[in-house]
C-alpha positions as CSV (number, residue, x, y, z in Angstrom):
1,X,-145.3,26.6,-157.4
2,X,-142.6,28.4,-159.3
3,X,-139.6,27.3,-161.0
4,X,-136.9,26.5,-158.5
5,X,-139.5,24.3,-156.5
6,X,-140.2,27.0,-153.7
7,X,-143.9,27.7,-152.8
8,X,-145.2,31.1,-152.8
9,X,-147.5,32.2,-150.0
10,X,-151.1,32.6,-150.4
11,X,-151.8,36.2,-152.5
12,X,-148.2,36.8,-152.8
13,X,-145.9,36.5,-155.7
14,X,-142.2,35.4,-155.9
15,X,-139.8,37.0,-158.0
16,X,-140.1,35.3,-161.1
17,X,-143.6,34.5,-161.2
18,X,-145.6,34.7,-164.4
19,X,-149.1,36.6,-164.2
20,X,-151.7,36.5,-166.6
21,X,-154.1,39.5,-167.3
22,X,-156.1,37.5,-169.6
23,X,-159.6,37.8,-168.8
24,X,-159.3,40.6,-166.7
25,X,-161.2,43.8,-167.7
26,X,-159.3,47.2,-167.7
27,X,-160.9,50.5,-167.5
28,X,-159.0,53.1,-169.4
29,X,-159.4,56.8,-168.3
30,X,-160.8,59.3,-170.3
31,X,-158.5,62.0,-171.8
32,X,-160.8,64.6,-170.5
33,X,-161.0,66.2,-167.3
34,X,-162.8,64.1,-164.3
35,X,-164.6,67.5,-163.4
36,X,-165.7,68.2,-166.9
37,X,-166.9,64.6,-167.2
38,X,-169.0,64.7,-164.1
39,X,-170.3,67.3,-165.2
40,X,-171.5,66.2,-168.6
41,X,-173.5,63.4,-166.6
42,X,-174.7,65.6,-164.1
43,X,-172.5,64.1,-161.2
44,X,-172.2,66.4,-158.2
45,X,-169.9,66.2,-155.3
46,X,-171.2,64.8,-152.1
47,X,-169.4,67.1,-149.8
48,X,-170.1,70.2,-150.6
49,X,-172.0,73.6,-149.1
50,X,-175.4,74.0,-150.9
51,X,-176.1,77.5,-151.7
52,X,-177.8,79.6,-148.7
53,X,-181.0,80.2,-150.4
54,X,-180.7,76.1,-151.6
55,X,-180.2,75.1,-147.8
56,X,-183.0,77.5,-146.4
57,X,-185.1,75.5,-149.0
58,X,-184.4,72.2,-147.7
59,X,-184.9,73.3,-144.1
60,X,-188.6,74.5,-145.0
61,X,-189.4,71.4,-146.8
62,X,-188.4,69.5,-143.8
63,X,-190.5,71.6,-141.1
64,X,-193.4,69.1,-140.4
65,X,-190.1,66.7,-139.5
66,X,-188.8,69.3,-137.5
67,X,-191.3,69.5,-135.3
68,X,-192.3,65.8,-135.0
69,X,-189.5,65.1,-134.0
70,X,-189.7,68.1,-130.8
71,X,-192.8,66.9,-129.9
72,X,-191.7,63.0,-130.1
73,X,-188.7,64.1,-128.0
74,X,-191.1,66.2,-125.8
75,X,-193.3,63.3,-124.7
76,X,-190.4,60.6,-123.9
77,X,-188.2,63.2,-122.2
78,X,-189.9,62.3,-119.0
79,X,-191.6,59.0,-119.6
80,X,-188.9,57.4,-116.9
81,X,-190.5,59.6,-114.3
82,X,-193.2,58.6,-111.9
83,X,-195.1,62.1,-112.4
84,X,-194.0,62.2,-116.1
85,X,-195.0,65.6,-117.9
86,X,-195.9,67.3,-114.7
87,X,-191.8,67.7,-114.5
88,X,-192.0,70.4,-116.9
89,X,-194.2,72.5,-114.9
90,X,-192.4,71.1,-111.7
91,X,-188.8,71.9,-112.5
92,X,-189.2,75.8,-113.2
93,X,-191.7,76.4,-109.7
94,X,-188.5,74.4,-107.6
95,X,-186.4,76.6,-108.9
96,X,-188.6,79.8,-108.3
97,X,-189.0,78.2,-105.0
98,X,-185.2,78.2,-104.4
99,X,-184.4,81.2,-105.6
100,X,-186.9,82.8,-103.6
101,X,-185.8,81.5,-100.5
102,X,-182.1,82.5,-101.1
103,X,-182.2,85.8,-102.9
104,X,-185.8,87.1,-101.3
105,X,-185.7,85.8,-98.1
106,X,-181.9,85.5,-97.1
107,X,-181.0,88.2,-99.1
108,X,-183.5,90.9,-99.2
109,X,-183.4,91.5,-103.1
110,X,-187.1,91.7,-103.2
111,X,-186.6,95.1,-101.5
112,X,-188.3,98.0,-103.2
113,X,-189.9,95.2,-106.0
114,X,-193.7,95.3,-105.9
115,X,-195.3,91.3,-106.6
116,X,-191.8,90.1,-106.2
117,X,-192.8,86.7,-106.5
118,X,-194.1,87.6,-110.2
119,X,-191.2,89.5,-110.4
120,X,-188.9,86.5,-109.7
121,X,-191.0,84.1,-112.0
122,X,-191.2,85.8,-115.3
123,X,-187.3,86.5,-114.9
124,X,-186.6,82.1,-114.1
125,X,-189.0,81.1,-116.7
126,X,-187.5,83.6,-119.5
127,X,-184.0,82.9,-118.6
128,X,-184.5,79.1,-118.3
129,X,-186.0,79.3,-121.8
130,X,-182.7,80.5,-123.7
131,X,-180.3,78.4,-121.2
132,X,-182.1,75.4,-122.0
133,X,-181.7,75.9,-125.5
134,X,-178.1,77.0,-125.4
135,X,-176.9,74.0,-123.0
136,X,-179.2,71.6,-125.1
137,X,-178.0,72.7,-128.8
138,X,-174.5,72.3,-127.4
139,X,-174.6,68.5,-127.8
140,X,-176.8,67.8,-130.2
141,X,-174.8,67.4,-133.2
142,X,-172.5,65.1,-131.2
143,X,-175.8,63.3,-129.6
144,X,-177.4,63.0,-133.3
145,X,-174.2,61.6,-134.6
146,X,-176.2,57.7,-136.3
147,X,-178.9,59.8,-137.5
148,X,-176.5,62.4,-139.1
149,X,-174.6,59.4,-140.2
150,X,-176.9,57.1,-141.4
151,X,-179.5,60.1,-143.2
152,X,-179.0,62.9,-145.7
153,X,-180.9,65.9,-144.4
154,X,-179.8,69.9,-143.5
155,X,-177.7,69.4,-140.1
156,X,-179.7,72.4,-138.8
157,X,-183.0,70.9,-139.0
158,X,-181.0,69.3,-135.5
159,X,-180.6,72.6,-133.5
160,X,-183.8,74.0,-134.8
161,X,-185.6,71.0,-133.4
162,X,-184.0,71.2,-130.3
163,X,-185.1,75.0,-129.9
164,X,-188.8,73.7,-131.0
165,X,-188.5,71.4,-128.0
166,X,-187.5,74.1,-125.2
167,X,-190.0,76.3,-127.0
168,X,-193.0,73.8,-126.5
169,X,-192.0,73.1,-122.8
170,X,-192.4,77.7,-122.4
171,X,-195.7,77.4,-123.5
172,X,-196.6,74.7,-120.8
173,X,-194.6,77.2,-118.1
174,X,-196.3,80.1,-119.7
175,X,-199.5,78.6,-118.3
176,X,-198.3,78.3,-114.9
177,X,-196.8,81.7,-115.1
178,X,-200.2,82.9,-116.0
179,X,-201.9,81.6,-113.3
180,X,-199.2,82.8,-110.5
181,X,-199.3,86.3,-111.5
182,X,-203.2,86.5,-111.6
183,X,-203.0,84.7,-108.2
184,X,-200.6,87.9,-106.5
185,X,-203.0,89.9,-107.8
186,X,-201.6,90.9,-111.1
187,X,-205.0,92.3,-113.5
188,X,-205.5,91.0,-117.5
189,X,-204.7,93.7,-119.8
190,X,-203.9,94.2,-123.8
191,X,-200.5,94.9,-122.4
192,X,-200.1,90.8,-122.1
193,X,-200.5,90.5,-126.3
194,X,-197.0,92.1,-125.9
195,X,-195.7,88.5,-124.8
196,X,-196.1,87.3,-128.0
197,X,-193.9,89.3,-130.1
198,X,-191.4,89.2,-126.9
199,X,-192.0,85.3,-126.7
200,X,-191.1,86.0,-130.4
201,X,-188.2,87.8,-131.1
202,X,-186.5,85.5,-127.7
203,X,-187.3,82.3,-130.0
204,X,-185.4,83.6,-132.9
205,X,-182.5,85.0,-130.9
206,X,-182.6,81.4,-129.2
207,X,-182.3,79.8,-132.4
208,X,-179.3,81.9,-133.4
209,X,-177.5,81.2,-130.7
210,X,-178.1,77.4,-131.0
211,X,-177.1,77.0,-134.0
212,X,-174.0,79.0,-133.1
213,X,-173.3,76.6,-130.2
214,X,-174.4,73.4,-132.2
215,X,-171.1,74.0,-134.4
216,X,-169.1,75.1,-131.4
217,X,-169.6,72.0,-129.2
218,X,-169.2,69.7,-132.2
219,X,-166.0,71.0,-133.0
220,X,-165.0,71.9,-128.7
221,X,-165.8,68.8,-126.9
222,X,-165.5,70.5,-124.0
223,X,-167.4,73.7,-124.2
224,X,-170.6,71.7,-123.4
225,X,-168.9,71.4,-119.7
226,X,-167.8,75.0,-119.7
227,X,-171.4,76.3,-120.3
228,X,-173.0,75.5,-117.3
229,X,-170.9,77.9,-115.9
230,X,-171.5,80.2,-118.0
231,X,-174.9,80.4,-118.4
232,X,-174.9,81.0,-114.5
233,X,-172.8,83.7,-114.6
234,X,-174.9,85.4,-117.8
235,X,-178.1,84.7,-114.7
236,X,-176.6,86.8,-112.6
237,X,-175.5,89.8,-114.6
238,X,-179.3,90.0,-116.4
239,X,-181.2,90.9,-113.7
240,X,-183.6,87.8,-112.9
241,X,-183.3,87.5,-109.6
242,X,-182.9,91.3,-108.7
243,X,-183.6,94.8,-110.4
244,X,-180.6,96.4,-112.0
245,X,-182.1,99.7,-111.5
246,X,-181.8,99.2,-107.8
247,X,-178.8,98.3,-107.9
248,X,-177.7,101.7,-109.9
249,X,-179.6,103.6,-108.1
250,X,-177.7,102.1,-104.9
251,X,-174.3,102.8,-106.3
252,X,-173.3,99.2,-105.9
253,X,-172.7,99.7,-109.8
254,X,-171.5,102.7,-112.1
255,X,-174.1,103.8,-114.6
256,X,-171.7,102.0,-117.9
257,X,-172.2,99.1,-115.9
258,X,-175.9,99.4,-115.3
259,X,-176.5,100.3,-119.0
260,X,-174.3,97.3,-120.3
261,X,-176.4,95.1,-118.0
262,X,-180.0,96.2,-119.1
263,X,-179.2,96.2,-122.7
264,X,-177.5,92.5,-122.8
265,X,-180.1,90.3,-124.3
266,X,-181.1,88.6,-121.8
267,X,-182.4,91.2,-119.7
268,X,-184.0,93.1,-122.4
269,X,-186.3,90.0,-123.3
270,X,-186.6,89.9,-119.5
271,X,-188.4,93.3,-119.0
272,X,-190.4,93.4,-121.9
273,X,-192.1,90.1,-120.7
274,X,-192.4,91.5,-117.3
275,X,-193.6,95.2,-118.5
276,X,-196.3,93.2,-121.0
277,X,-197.5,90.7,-118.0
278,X,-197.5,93.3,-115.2
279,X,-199.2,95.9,-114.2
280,X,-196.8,96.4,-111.3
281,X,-193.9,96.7,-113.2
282,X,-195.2,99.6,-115.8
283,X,-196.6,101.4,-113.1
284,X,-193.0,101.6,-111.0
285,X,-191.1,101.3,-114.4
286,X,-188.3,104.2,-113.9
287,X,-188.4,106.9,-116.3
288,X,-192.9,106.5,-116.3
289,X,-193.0,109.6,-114.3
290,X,-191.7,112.9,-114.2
291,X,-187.9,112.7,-112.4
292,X,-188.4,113.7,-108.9
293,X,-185.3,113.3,-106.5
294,X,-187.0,113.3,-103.5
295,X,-190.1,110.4,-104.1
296,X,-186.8,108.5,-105.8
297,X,-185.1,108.7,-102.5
298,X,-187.7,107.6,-100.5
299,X,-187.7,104.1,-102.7
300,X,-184.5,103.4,-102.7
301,X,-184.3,103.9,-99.2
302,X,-187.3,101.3,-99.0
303,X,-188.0,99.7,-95.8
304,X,-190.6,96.6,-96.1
305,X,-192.1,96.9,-92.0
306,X,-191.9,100.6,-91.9
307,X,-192.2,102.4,-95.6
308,X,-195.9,102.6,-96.9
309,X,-197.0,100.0,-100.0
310,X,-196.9,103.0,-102.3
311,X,-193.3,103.5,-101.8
312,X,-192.5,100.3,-103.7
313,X,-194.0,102.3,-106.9
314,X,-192.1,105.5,-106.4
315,X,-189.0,103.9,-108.8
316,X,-191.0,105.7,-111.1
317,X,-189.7,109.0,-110.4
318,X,-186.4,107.9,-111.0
319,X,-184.2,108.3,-113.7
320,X,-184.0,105.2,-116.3
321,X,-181.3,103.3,-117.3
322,X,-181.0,104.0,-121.0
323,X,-183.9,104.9,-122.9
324,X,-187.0,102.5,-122.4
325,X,-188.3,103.4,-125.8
326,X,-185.4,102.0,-127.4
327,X,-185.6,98.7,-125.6
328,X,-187.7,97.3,-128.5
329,X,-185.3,98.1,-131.3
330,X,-182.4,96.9,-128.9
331,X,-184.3,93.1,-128.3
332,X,-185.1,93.4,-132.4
333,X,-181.5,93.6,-133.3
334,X,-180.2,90.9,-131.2
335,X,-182.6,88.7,-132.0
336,X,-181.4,89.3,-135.9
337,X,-177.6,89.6,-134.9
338,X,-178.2,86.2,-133.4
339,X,-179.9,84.7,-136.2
340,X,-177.7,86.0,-138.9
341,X,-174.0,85.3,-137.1
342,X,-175.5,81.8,-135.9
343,X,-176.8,80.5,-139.5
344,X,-173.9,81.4,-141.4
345,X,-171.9,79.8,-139.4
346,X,-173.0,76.4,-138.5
347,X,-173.7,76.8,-142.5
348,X,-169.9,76.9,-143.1
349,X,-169.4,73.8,-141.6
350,X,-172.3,71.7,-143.3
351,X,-170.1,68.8,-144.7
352,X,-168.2,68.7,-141.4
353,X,-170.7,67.3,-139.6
354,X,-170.9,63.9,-138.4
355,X,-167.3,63.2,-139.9
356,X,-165.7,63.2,-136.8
């Protein structure tokens, strides 16, 4: 109570009031800089970027958690499910079967294709392989948001698990692929060690571009809804549900066109893996025989219940689209491009993470 009688709320002072400081400890400042006296102690900020080579460092220490953790996530993706793991192997072969029924059946794009079927599956199970990791990478820094929050660990050790998972689930489709192609007919050859540097260089360009899209969909909220649509439309211009050569050789497209589609990256990793794992596809590969106009014409004017079986392979005669030699160094340089662009610059953003 003060003076004139009148009582002063709890924690607030009237005008008038005395206060004591006795007793109470006050910290003076230093004359010095607060920079230069963090550093004497050694005091670092919390927030900031650690040095590339620093960060790369931290990522390789934390490997073994790394993949833990995609195998952990592996196992309970589908513990919900009455069939469990067999999903993995049951998703890709319903969507073969669907894709088969519309674009073989209905609409005829197996024409001029020898082993269509194995045609159809190496292009599903390649392409599922990166939109899986794109759609899922697309979330997961807004998904991981209490771990992020609650440990201290490099952010991309999230991505990079994420792209472990979808590449753990390709092996297990890998296997069924194996066994479909052998069962049309396709022969084992050295040529299938090829899919292991394809399998390769797809899994680094898949990590590029998921740790590009891990920084885009933490900072675009929506660009995880947009990609669906996206993705679908990248499906249809790289050539896994029809051949782009027969679609240049057709005129439907100009030959700019054609060459922009086969060289996207999609596509490239897309005929590599189906050049390495058949026979079929080497043999009537465009450009793997001397040009001959007339043995070209006869396969693109390919009819299944008249033309002989030995038309199908006549695509060989024909001129390529680009320069097949070259396809290696093309699939090479995305899959560096990708890594490159996409480290830097979820890198950039390392603090930001999680502070939303």
């Amino acid at each position: 109570m003060n003076d004139d009688g009148r009582v002063s709320a709890p924690g607030q002072l009237q005008q008038g009031d005395d206060v004591s400081i006795e007793g109470i400890a006050i910290t003076q400042l230093p004359d010095e800089p607060l920079a230069e006296l963090a550093a004497q102690y050694g005091l670092k900020p919390s927030a900031t970027i650690p040095p590339v080579f620093a960060y790369l460092r931290q990522l390789w220490v934390r490997r073994h958690f790394i993949m833990a953790f995609a195998t952990a996530r592996n196992i309970a993706m589908y513990t919900d499910a009455r069939l469990g793991q067999l999903w993995q192997v049951l998703t890709p072969l319903l969507n073969v079967a669907v894709y088969y029924l519309i674009f073989g059946l209905l609409l005829h794009t197996n024409r001029g294709i020898p082993h269509f079927i194995s045609f159809l599956v190496v292009g599903v199970f390649v392409f599922n392989y990166t939109q899986r990791a794109f759609i899922s990478t697309s979330r997961v820094m807004f998904d991981s948001l209490p771990l992020i929050r609650a440990l201290q660990f490099p952010r991309a050790s999230m991505p990079l698990a994420y792209v472990m998972i979808e590449l753990e689930q390709m092996f297990v489709s890998m296997a069924v692929l194996i066994v479909i192609i052998l069962a049309e007919g396709e022969p084992v050859t050295w040529y299938w060690l090829l899919a292991i540097p394809v399998l390769l260089l797809q899994t680094i360009f898949n990590v590029g571009i998921g740790l590009f899209a891990a920084r885009l969909g933490a900072q675009v909220n929506d660009f995880s809804q947009l990609l669906p649509f996206l993705m679908r439309t990248w499906m249809y211009l790289s050539g896994v549900l029809f051949s782009i050569q027969g679609l240049y050789e057709d005129h439907d497209i100009p030959g700019k066109a054609a060459l922009l589609l086969q060289l996207n990256p999609i596509a490239l990793y897309i005929t590599l893996m189906r050049n390495a794992l058949l026979t079929s596809q080497r043999l009537s590969a465009p450009g793997s025989k001397p040009y001959s106009a007339a043995l070209c014409k006869q396969w693109i004017d390919y009819k299944p219940k008249t033309s002989p079986l030995s038309h199908l392979y006549y695509s060989a005669y024909c001129h390529p689209i680009g320069n097949p030699a070259h396809y290696w160094y093309y699939a090479i340089g995305w899959a560096a491009a990708a890594l490159v662009i996409g480290f830097f610059y979820f890198w950039r953003a390392e603090v930001k993470y999680g502070r939303g």
